[in-house]
N, C-alpha and C positions, 0 to 999 in steps of 0.2 A: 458399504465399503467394498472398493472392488478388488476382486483378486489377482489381477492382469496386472503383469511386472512390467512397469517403464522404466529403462533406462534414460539418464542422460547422456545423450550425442555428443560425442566428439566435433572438431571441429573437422575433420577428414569425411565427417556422416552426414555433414548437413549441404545442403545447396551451398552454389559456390554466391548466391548471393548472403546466406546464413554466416557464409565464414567471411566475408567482408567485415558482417557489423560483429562477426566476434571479433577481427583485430581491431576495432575501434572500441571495446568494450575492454580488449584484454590491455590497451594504448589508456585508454583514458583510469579504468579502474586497477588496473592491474590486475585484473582475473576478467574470468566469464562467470559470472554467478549462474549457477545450477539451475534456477529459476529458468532462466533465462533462454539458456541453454536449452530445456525440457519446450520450450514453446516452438526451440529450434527444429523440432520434430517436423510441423511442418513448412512446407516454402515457402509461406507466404506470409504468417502469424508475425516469426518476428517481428518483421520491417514494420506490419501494420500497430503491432502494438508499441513498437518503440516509437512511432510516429502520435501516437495516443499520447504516449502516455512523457513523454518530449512537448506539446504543443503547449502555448500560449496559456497563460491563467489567470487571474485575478488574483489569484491566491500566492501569500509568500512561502519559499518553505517551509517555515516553521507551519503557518496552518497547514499543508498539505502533508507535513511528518503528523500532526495532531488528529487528521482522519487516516490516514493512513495505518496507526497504531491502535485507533477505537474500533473501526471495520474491522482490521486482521484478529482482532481480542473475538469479535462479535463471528467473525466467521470462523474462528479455530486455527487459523494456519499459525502453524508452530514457525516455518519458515519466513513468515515475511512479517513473525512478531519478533524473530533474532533479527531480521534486517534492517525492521526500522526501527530498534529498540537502540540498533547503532549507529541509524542514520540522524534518530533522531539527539543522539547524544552529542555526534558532529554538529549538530545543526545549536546547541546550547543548551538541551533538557538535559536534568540529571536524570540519575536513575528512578530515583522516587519519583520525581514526576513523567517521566514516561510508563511508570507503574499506576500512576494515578490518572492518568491521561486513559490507558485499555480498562480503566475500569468503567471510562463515560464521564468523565469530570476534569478540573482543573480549579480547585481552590487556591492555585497561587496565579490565576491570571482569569480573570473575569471574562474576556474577550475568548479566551480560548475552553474556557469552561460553555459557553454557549456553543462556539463551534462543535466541542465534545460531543455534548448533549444531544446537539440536530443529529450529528452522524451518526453517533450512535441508534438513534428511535429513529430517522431515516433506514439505518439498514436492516433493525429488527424488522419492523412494518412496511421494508417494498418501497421506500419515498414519500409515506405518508408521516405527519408530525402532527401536533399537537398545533390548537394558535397560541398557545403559553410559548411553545418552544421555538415556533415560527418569530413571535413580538419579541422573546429573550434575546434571537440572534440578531436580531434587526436594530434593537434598543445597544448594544455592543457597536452599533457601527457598519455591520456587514449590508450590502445593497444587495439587490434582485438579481445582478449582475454575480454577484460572488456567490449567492444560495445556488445558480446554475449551474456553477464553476464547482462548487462542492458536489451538487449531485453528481457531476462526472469525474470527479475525485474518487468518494462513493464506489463509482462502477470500474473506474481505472484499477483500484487498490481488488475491489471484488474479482477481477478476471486472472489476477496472479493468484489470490487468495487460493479460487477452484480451481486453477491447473493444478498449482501445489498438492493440495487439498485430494485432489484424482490421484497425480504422477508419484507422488511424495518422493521427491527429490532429497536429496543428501542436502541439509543444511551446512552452508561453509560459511556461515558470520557467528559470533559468538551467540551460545545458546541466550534467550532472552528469560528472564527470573519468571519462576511461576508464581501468579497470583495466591494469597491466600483466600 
């Protein structure tokens, strides 16, 4: 754990290309999530990861809230398990299944109980899986094409995980319930 205090940057603190994509953040969500903000540290991070993590996927939202929620459990961020515990609530999960989803499962949806699964033993083991869990996600429907498209889901959801995770920014979305 480090000792070294980050602040989140104002939008007065960051490149004036930083405070562009904050008015289209503060326009589209009506705030700048702290997260966000803290990447605004440096000049260049934002842009590239909004551009990451913005591009093109195979995947609908609902899968992408479903790894999103298993990585952030798997990697600890307290922050970006209240974000998408509420993103994923917008998106049509309850609570109890996006409780049930950070544990590495989904017994009320088969398709997304595999997705679970992969990401989660994906991100314990680095990208390696099981051929159980590899044949499970495949037999679900999912192609070679979307497995890709989740490893970089994966690493999308992992690069906010460990900024947070470093900066530990002020959470400002609703605390998300702690596991029993």
């Amino acid at each position: 754990m480090t000792t070294t205090t980050f602040t989140v940057p104002t939008r007065e603190e960051v490149s004036s290309n930083n405070q562009t994509i904050f008015d289209h953040l503060q326009k589209g969500l009506g705030f700048v999530p702290n997260a966000y903000a803290t990447i605004a540290s440096s000049k260049t991070a934002l842009e590239n990861y909004m551009t990451f993590t913005n591009a093109k996927s195979s995947l609908n939202k609902k899968e992408k809230e479903v790894i999103n929620l298993v990585v952030s459990q798997v990697n600890s961020c307290t922050y970006c398990l209240a974000a998408h515990t509420a993103i994923g609530k917008m998106n049509g999960f309850s609570e109890d299944q996006t409780i049930e989803i950070r544990k590495g499962g989904a017994s009320f949806d088969s398709r997304f109980d595999a997705l679970a699964r992969f990401a989660k033993e994906a991100t314990i083991n680095k990208g390696n899986v099981s051929e159980t869990t590899l044949n499970n996600l495949l037999n679900q429907g999912f192609t070679k094409e979307n497995i890709i498209d989740i490893i970089l889901a994966v690493a999308d959801i992992s690069i906010t995980n460990y900024v947070n995770n470093l900066t530990n920014p002020p959470i400002d979305f609703p605390l998300a319930s702690q596991l029993d």
